[in-house]
C-alpha angles and dihedrals in degrees: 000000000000116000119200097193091198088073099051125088116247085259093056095035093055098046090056088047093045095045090046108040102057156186098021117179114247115241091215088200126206113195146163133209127210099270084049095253105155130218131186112185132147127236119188098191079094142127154132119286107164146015103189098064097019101241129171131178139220133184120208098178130199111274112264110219091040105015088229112145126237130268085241090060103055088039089062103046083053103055114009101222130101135174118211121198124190124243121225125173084267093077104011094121097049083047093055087052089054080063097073121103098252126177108284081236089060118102100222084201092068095042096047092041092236128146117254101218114189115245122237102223098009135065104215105083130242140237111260088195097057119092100218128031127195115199099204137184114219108239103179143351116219126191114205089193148324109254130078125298089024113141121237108213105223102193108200121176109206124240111179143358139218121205131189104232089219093071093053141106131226086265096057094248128116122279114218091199090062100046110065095199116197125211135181134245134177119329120331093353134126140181133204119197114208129145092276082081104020118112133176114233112190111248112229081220106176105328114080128240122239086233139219101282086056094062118112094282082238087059097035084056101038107141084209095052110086125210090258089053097046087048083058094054099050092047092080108106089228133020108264128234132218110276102218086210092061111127120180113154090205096052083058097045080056097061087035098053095031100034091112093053106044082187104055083049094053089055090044089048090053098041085054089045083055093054090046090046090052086051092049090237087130095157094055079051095059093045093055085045097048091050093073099067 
Protein backbone atom coordinates (compact mmCIF):
# COMPACT_ATOMS: atom_id res chain seq x y z
CA UNK A 1 0.00 0.00 0.00
CA UNK A 2 1.09 3.42 -1.11
CA UNK A 3 0.16 6.37 1.31
CA UNK A 4 0.11 9.83 -0.01
CA UNK A 5 -0.07 11.79 3.66
CA UNK A 6 -1.22 14.88 2.05
CA UNK A 7 -4.64 13.20 1.52
CA UNK A 8 -5.31 11.89 5.37
CA UNK A 9 -6.77 13.65 7.73
CA UNK A 10 -4.20 14.82 11.10
CA UNK A 11 -5.83 11.97 12.87
CA UNK A 12 -4.81 9.41 10.15
CA UNK A 13 -1.71 10.96 9.42
CA UNK A 14 -0.68 10.84 12.79
CA UNK A 15 -1.76 6.89 13.57
CA UNK A 16 0.39 5.75 10.67
CA UNK A 17 3.08 7.96 11.96
CA UNK A 18 2.54 6.81 15.51
CA UNK A 19 2.31 3.05 14.63
CA UNK A 20 5.60 3.40 12.26
CA UNK A 21 7.77 5.45 13.83
CA UNK A 22 8.29 3.61 17.32
CA UNK A 23 9.35 3.30 20.20
CA UNK A 24 9.87 6.49 20.83
CA UNK A 25 11.28 7.45 24.56
CA UNK A 26 8.72 9.51 26.77
CA UNK A 27 10.00 13.34 27.94
CA UNK A 28 8.10 12.99 31.56
CA UNK A 29 8.26 17.25 31.88
CA UNK A 30 8.26 19.23 35.07
CA UNK A 31 7.54 22.91 34.51
CA UNK A 32 6.51 26.17 36.08
CA UNK A 33 4.84 28.98 34.89
CA UNK A 34 5.31 32.69 36.12
CA UNK A 35 2.70 32.73 38.86
CA UNK A 36 4.69 28.93 40.15
CA UNK A 37 1.89 26.64 38.99
CA UNK A 38 3.32 23.74 38.42
CA UNK A 39 2.64 21.13 35.58
CA UNK A 40 4.07 17.54 35.02
CA UNK A 41 2.92 16.06 31.82
CA UNK A 42 4.82 13.32 29.04
CA UNK A 43 5.44 13.88 25.22
CA UNK A 44 6.60 11.22 23.31
CA UNK A 45 7.48 13.18 20.13
CA UNK A 46 11.66 13.17 22.37
CA UNK A 47 15.11 12.33 21.87
CA UNK A 48 18.47 12.92 22.01
CA UNK A 49 20.06 15.43 19.44
CA UNK A 50 23.35 16.34 20.70
CA UNK A 51 26.17 15.46 23.23
CA UNK A 52 28.24 18.14 22.98
CA UNK A 53 26.11 20.50 24.13
CA UNK A 54 24.16 18.59 25.52
CA UNK A 55 21.08 19.27 23.68
CA UNK A 56 17.45 17.21 23.81
CA UNK A 57 14.17 17.83 22.08
CA UNK A 58 10.81 17.69 22.79
CA UNK A 59 7.90 18.20 20.84
CA UNK A 60 4.54 19.47 22.57
CA UNK A 61 2.43 19.68 19.58
CA UNK A 62 -1.04 21.74 18.97
CA UNK A 63 -3.92 19.77 20.05
CA UNK A 64 -5.57 17.89 17.13
CA UNK A 65 -9.04 17.94 17.46
CA UNK A 66 -8.92 22.24 18.82
CA UNK A 67 -5.58 23.40 17.92
CA UNK A 68 -5.22 24.80 21.46
CA UNK A 69 -1.54 24.52 22.77
CA UNK A 70 -0.34 22.63 26.16
CA UNK A 71 0.10 23.86 29.40
CA UNK A 72 4.02 22.69 28.95
CA UNK A 73 4.37 24.89 26.20
CA UNK A 74 3.33 28.04 27.57
CA UNK A 75 5.12 27.09 30.77
CA UNK A 76 8.05 27.00 29.02
CA UNK A 77 7.94 30.18 27.00
CA UNK A 78 7.32 31.74 30.32
CA UNK A 79 9.75 30.75 32.02
CA UNK A 80 12.64 28.86 29.84
CA UNK A 81 13.51 25.78 32.27
CA UNK A 82 12.39 22.01 32.10
CA UNK A 83 13.17 19.10 33.90
CA UNK A 84 13.03 15.64 31.99
CA UNK A 85 12.84 12.36 33.90
CA UNK A 86 13.14 9.73 32.65
CA UNK A 87 9.98 6.71 32.54
CA UNK A 88 10.68 3.40 33.26
CA UNK A 89 7.77 0.30 33.64
CA UNK A 90 7.87 1.27 37.53
CA UNK A 91 5.77 4.33 37.02
CA UNK A 92 4.60 4.03 33.77
CA UNK A 93 0.73 4.08 34.88
CA UNK A 94 0.95 7.26 37.18
CA UNK A 95 2.91 8.80 34.08
CA UNK A 96 -0.01 8.00 31.59
CA UNK A 97 -2.61 9.99 34.32
CA UNK A 98 -0.42 12.94 34.20
CA UNK A 99 -1.53 12.78 30.66
CA UNK A 100 -5.07 13.99 31.24
CA UNK A 101 -6.10 17.63 30.35
CA UNK A 102 -6.42 18.89 33.76
CA UNK A 103 -7.23 22.49 34.75
CA UNK A 104 -3.73 24.85 34.21
CA UNK A 105 -4.40 25.62 38.04
CA UNK A 106 -4.04 21.85 38.80
CA UNK A 107 -0.69 20.58 40.32
CA UNK A 108 -0.16 16.87 38.00
CA UNK A 109 2.09 15.92 40.80
CA UNK A 110 -1.17 15.63 43.45
CA UNK A 111 -3.34 13.97 41.09
CA UNK A 112 -0.72 11.31 39.86
CA UNK A 113 0.65 10.73 43.62
CA UNK A 114 4.31 11.61 42.60
CA UNK A 115 7.16 13.54 44.86
CA UNK A 116 7.94 17.06 43.93
CA UNK A 117 12.10 17.12 44.55
CA UNK A 118 13.59 20.51 44.35
CA UNK A 119 16.05 21.06 41.43
CA UNK A 120 19.42 22.10 41.97
CA UNK A 121 19.92 24.72 39.24
CA UNK A 122 16.23 24.93 38.03
CA UNK A 123 13.16 25.98 39.48
CA UNK A 124 10.67 23.72 38.04
CA UNK A 125 10.88 19.96 40.62
CA UNK A 126 11.62 17.05 39.87
CA UNK A 127 10.19 13.68 39.99
CA UNK A 128 11.68 11.61 43.17
CA UNK A 129 10.37 8.48 41.58
CA UNK A 130 12.16 8.81 38.45
CA UNK A 131 15.60 7.12 38.09
CA UNK A 132 17.13 9.35 36.36
CA UNK A 133 16.55 13.43 36.41
CA UNK A 134 17.78 16.02 33.80
CA UNK A 135 17.85 19.57 35.00
CA UNK A 136 17.58 21.41 31.43
CA UNK A 137 17.65 25.34 30.05
CA UNK A 138 15.19 26.05 27.19
CA UNK A 139 17.31 27.35 23.96
CA UNK A 140 14.90 27.82 21.57
CA UNK A 141 11.18 27.21 20.83
CA UNK A 142 10.34 26.19 17.32
CA UNK A 143 6.82 26.00 15.81
CA UNK A 144 6.49 23.54 12.84
CA UNK A 145 2.98 25.13 11.99
CA UNK A 146 -0.19 26.63 13.25
CA UNK A 147 -2.73 24.37 12.89
CA UNK A 148 -3.56 21.49 14.89
CA UNK A 149 -1.43 18.59 15.38
CA UNK A 150 1.83 20.88 14.52
CA UNK A 151 4.94 20.05 16.78
CA UNK A 152 6.58 22.77 18.90
CA UNK A 153 10.21 22.08 19.07
CA UNK A 154 11.07 22.65 22.39
CA UNK A 155 15.35 22.73 22.17
CA UNK A 156 16.91 21.98 26.19
CA UNK A 157 20.42 21.67 26.74
CA UNK A 158 21.01 19.64 29.74
CA UNK A 159 22.78 20.83 32.74
CA UNK A 160 22.87 18.52 35.05
CA UNK A 161 21.75 15.04 35.82
CA UNK A 162 20.59 13.20 38.48
CA UNK A 163 21.09 8.92 38.63
CA UNK A 164 19.76 6.51 40.84
CA UNK A 165 22.79 4.60 42.04
CA UNK A 166 20.80 1.43 41.84
CA UNK A 167 20.76 1.44 38.33
CA UNK A 168 24.47 1.76 38.08
CA UNK A 169 28.02 -0.56 37.10
CA UNK A 170 31.07 -0.84 38.69
CA UNK A 171 32.22 1.67 36.48
CA UNK A 172 29.35 4.51 37.51
CA UNK A 173 27.73 4.38 34.42
CA UNK A 174 24.40 3.32 33.75
CA UNK A 175 23.52 -0.15 33.46
CA UNK A 176 20.87 -0.89 30.71
CA UNK A 177 20.13 -4.01 32.21
CA UNK A 178 18.89 -2.10 35.62
CA UNK A 179 16.51 0.93 33.95
CA UNK A 180 13.45 -0.65 32.20
CA UNK A 181 12.81 1.95 30.40
CA UNK A 182 9.36 2.10 28.82
CA UNK A 183 8.56 3.83 25.48
CA UNK A 184 5.41 4.37 23.37
CA UNK A 185 4.31 3.23 19.99
CA UNK A 186 1.18 3.67 18.03
CA UNK A 187 -2.21 3.97 19.92
CA UNK A 188 -2.68 2.19 23.43
CA UNK A 189 0.64 0.45 23.18
CA UNK A 190 3.40 0.28 25.20
CA UNK A 191 6.85 -1.28 25.27
CA UNK A 192 9.47 -2.29 28.38
CA UNK A 193 12.56 -2.83 27.67
CA UNK A 194 14.26 -5.23 30.07
CA UNK A 195 16.96 -7.83 29.37
CA UNK A 196 14.44 -10.31 28.28
CA UNK A 197 14.69 -8.26 24.92
CA UNK A 198 17.75 -6.59 25.19
CA UNK A 199 20.82 -7.73 22.60
CA UNK A 200 24.09 -6.51 22.01
CA UNK A 201 24.95 -5.62 17.82
CA UNK A 202 28.90 -4.88 17.18
CA UNK A 203 29.48 -1.30 16.26
CA UNK A 204 31.84 -0.92 12.96
CA UNK A 205 33.28 1.99 15.08
CA UNK A 206 35.87 3.26 13.33
CA UNK A 207 37.36 0.26 11.41
CA UNK A 208 35.37 -0.70 8.14
CA UNK A 209 33.85 -3.67 7.38
CA UNK A 210 34.70 -5.54 4.55
CA UNK A 211 30.99 -5.49 3.72
CA UNK A 212 28.22 -7.91 2.27
CA UNK A 213 29.05 -7.77 -1.68
CA UNK A 214 32.42 -8.87 -0.75
CA UNK A 215 31.09 -12.52 0.88
CA UNK A 216 32.07 -15.81 -0.99
CA UNK A 217 29.32 -15.33 -3.82
CA UNK A 218 27.96 -19.28 -2.33
CA UNK A 219 27.47 -17.49 1.28
CA UNK A 220 26.23 -13.81 -0.13
CA UNK A 221 23.42 -15.97 -1.99
CA UNK A 222 22.60 -18.83 0.89
CA UNK A 223 19.13 -19.41 0.82
CA UNK A 224 19.64 -20.36 5.01
CA UNK A 225 21.60 -16.91 5.89
CA UNK A 226 19.55 -14.64 6.56
CA UNK A 227 20.19 -10.56 5.87
CA UNK A 228 20.99 -10.06 9.68
CA UNK A 229 23.59 -12.88 9.46
CA UNK A 230 25.13 -11.77 6.49
CA UNK A 231 25.26 -8.35 8.07
CA UNK A 232 27.22 -10.17 10.76
CA UNK A 233 29.68 -11.57 8.36
CA UNK A 234 30.63 -8.31 6.44
CA UNK A 235 30.99 -6.58 9.30
CA UNK A 236 34.75 -8.18 9.93
CA UNK A 237 37.43 -5.41 9.17
CA UNK A 238 39.32 -7.94 7.03
CA UNK A 239 38.25 -11.42 5.20
CA UNK A 240 39.25 -14.36 7.58
CA UNK A 241 41.32 -17.32 6.79
CA UNK A 242 41.07 -20.71 7.82
CA UNK A 243 42.80 -21.16 11.27
CA UNK A 244 44.40 -24.49 10.93
CA UNK A 245 43.93 -24.83 14.74
CA UNK A 246 40.28 -24.57 14.43
CA UNK A 247 38.34 -27.87 16.37
CA UNK A 248 34.34 -28.11 16.38
CA UNK A 249 33.08 -31.55 16.67
CA UNK A 250 30.04 -30.61 15.06
CA UNK A 251 31.58 -29.04 12.20
CA UNK A 252 33.32 -32.85 11.69
CA UNK A 253 30.14 -34.88 12.28
CA UNK A 254 28.93 -32.62 9.40
CA UNK A 255 31.54 -33.81 6.75
CA UNK A 256 31.28 -37.24 8.31
CA UNK A 257 27.66 -37.59 8.13
CA UNK A 258 27.16 -35.11 4.34
CA UNK A 259 30.21 -35.97 2.64
CA UNK A 260 28.28 -37.81 -0.05
CA UNK A 261 25.91 -34.68 -0.81
CA UNK A 262 28.07 -31.76 -0.93
CA UNK A 263 24.63 -29.92 -1.19
CA UNK A 264 22.93 -31.00 1.51
CA UNK A 265 26.63 -29.97 3.59
CA UNK A 266 26.74 -26.94 2.41
CA UNK A 267 22.88 -26.30 3.90
CA UNK A 268 23.89 -28.06 7.23
CA UNK A 269 27.17 -25.85 7.34
CA UNK A 270 25.12 -22.80 7.00
CA UNK A 271 22.41 -23.75 9.23
CA UNK A 272 25.32 -24.42 11.95
CA UNK A 273 27.04 -20.90 10.91
CA UNK A 274 23.53 -19.52 11.72
CA UNK A 275 23.50 -20.97 15.05
CA UNK A 276 26.89 -19.73 15.60
CA UNK A 277 25.81 -16.13 14.10
CA UNK A 278 22.52 -16.00 16.75
CA UNK A 279 25.13 -16.78 19.59
CA UNK A 280 27.63 -13.81 18.30
CA UNK A 281 30.39 -16.26 17.92
CA UNK A 282 30.89 -14.76 14.22
CA UNK A 283 34.79 -15.94 13.88
CA UNK A 284 33.95 -19.81 14.70
CA UNK A 285 31.20 -19.00 11.70
CA UNK A 286 33.49 -18.15 9.41
CA UNK A 287 35.64 -21.00 10.23
CA UNK A 288 32.76 -23.55 9.68
CA UNK A 289 32.02 -21.45 6.39
CA UNK A 290 35.20 -21.34 5.26
CA UNK A 291 35.54 -24.93 5.67
CA UNK A 292 33.55 -25.60 2.93
CA UNK A 293 35.70 -24.30 0.31
Amino acid sequence: MIIDLQQLTTPERQNYLQHAIAPRPICFASTIDKAGNINLSPFSFFNLFSSNPPVVIFSPARRVRNNTTKHTLQNVQEVPEVVINIVDYDMVQQTSLASCEFPKEVNEFIKTGFTPEPATLVKPPMVKESKVKMECRVLEIKALGTEGGAGNLVICEVLRMHVDDAILNEKKFIDQRKLHHVARLGGDWYCKVDETNLFQVEKPNIQLGIGVDALPGPIRNSRILTGNNLGQLGNVHSMPTIDPSFHDDTLKNIFQYYSVSPEEMEKELHRYAQQLLDAGKVKEAWQVLLANN
